[in-house]
C-alpha positions as a Markdown table, in Angstrom:
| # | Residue | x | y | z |
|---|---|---|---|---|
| 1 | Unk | 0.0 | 0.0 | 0.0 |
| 2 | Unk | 2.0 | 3.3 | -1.2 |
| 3 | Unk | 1.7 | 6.5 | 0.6 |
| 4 | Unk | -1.9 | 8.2 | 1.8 |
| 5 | Unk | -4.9 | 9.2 | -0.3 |
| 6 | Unk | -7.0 | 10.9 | 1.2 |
| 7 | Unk | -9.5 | 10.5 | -1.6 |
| 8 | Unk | -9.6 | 6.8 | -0.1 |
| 9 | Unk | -10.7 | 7.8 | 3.2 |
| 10 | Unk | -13.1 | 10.3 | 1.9 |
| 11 | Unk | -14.6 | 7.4 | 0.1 |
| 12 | Unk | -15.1 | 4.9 | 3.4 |
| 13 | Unk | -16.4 | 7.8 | 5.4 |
| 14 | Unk | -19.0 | 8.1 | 2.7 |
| 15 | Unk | -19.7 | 5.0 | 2.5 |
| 16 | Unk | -19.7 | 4.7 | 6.5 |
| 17 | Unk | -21.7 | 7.7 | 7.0 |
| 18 | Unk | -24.6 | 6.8 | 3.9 |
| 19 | Unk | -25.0 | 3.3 | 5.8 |
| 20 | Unk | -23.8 | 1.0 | 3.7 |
| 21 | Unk | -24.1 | -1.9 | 3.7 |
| 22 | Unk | -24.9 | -4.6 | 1.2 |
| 23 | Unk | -26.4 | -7.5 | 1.2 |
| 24 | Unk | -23.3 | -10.0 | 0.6 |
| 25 | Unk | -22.5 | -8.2 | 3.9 |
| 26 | Unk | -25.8 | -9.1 | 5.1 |
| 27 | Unk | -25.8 | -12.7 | 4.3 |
| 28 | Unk | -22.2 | -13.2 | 5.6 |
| 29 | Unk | -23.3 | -11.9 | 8.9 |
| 30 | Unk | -26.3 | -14.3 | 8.8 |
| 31 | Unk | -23.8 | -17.3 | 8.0 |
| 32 | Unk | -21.4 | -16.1 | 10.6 |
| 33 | Unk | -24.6 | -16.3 | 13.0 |
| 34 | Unk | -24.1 | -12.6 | 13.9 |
| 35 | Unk | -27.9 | -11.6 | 13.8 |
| 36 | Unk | -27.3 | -7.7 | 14.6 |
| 37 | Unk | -27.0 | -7.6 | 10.9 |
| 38 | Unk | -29.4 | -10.2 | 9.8 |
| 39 | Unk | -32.8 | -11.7 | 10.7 |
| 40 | Unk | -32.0 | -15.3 | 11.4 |
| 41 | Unk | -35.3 | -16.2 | 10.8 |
| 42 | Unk | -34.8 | -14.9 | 7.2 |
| 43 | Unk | -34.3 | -17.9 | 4.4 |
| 44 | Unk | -30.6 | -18.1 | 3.3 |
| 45 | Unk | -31.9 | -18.0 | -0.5 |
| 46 | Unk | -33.7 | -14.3 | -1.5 |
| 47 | Unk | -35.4 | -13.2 | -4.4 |
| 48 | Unk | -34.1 | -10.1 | -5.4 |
| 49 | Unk | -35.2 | -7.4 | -3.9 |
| 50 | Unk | -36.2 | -4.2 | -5.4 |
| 51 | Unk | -33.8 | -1.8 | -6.2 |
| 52 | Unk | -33.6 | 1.4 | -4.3 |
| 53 | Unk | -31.3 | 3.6 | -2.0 |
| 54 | Unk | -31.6 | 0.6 | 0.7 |
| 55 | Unk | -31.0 | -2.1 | -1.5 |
| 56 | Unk | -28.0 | 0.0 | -3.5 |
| 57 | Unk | -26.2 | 2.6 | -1.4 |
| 58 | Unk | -23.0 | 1.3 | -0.6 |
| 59 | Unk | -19.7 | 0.7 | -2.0 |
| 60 | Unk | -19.3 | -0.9 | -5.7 |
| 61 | Unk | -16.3 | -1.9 | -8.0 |
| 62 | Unk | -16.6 | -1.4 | -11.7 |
| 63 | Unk | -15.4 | -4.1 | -14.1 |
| 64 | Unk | -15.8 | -3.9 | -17.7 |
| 65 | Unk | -15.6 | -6.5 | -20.5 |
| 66 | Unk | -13.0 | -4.4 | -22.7 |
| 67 | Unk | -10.5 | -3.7 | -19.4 |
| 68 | Unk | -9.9 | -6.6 | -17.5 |
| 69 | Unk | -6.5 | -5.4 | -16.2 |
| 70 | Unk | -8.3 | -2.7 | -14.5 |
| 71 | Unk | -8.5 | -2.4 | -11.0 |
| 72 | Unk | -9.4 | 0.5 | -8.8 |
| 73 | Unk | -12.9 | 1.9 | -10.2 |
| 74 | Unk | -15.2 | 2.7 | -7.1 |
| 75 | Unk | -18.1 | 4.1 | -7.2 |
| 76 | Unk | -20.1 | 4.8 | -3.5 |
| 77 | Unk | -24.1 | 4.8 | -4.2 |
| 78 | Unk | -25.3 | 7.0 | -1.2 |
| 79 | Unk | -28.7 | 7.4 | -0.2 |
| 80 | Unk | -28.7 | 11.2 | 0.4 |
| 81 | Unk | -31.3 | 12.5 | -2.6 |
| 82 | Unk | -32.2 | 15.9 | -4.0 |
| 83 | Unk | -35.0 | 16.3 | -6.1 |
| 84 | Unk | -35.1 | 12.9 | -7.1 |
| 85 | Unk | -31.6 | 12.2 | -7.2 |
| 86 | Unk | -28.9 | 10.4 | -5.4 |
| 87 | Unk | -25.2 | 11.4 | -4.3 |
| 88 | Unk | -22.3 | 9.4 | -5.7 |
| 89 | Unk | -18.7 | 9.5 | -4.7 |
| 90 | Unk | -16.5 | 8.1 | -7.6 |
| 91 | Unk | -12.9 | 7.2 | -7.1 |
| 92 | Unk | -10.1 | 6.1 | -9.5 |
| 93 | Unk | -13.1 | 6.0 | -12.7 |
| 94 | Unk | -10.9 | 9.0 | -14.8 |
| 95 | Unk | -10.6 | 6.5 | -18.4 |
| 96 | Unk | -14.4 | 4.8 | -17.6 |
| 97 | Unk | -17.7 | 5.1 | -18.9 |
| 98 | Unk | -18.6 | 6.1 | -15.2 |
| 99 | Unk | -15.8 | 9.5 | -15.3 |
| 100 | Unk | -18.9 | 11.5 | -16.0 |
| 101 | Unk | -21.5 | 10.2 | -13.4 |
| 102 | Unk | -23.3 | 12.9 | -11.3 |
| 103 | Unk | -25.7 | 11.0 | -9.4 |
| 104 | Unk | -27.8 | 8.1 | -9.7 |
| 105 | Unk | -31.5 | 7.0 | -9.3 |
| 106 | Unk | -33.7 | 4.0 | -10.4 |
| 107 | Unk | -35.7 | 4.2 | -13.6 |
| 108 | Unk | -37.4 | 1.2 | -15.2 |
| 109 | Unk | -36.4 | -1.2 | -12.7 |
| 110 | Unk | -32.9 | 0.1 | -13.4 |
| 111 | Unk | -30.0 | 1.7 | -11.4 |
| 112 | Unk | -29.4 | 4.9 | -13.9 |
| 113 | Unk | -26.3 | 6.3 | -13.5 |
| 114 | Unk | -26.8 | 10.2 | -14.6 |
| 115 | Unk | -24.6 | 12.8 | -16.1 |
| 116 | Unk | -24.5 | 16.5 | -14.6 |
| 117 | Unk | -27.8 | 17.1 | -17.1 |
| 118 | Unk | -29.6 | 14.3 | -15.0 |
| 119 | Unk | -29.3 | 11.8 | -18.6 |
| 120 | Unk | -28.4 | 8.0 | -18.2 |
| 121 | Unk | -24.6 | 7.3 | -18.7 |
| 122 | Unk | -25.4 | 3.7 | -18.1 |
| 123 | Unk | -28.6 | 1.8 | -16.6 |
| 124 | Unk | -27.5 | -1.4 | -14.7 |
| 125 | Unk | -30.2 | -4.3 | -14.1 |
| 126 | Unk | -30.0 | -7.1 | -11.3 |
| 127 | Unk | -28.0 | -10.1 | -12.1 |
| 128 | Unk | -27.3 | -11.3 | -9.0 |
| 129 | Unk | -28.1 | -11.0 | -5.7 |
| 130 | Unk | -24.9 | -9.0 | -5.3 |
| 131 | Unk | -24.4 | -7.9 | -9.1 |
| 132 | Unk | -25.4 | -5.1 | -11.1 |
| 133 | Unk | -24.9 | -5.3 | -15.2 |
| 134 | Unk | -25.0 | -2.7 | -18.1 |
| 135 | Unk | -24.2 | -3.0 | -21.9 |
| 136 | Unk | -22.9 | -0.1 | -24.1 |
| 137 | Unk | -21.5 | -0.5 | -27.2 |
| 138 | Unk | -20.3 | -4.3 | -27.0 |
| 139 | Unk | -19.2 | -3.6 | -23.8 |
| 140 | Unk | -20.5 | -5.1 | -20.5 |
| 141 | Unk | -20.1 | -3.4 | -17.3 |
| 142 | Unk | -20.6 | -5.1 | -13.9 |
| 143 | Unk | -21.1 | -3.3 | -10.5 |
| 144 | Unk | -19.9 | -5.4 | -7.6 |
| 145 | Unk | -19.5 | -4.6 | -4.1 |
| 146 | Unk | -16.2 | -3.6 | -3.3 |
| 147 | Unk | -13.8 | -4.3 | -0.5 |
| 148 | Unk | -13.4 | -1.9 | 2.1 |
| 149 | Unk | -9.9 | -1.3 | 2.4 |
């Protein structure tokens, strides 16, 4: 690990002070049989759930299809909205698709990541119980949750 970056810890307090916390997180506690996370009572297998700031908010890596050398795309989904639109904190995205996401919000059963003008840069579906997936131009672009580091 090389030197501070205080972008990095801006990041994890974000994410620490929007509440993250996903739900591989979730089901991890519920394995681990720490139940002030989970509801033991809950099934182990889940339909999705729908998406929204409680379901979302949190940390997420991106991956895409065309770069799989890269490493270091973050992207914190918060659940702070204004007029119908949610913060994001973006670290290390500079040569992505996601360099010019303002905010986020759902639309169409989608998570729609939005430029400064409020217009979709991407729109990721559910493809996982921990996965989030959008195309663009032959390129596929997964949303994971990230490691805290």
């Amino acid at each position: 690990m090389g030197g501070f970056r205080p972008g990095l810890c801006g990041l994890i307090a974000l994410t620490l002070a929007a509440g993250a916390c996903t739900a591989a997180e979730t089901d991890a506690a519920a394995l681990s049989g720490n139940t002030a996370m989970s509801d033991a009572s809950a099934p182990i297998a889940q339909d999705p759930r729908p998406l929204g700031p409680e379901t979302v908010s949190g940390l997420w890596a991106l991956h895409a299809s065309d770069k799989t050398d890269q490493r270091g795309c973050r992207i914190a989904l918060q659940k702070i909205e204004q007029g119908g639109v949610y913060g994001v904190y973006l670290e290390g995205c500079e040569d992505t698709a996601l360099a010019r996401v303002a905010g986020w919000r759902v639309l169409d059963d989608t998570v729609a990541l939005l430029d400064t003008g409020g217009e979709p840069i991407l729109r990721f579906r559910q493809a996982g119980p921990d996965l989030l997936e959008a195309s663009s131009g032959g390129v596929t672009y997964r949303l994971e949750p990230a490691a805290m580091m």
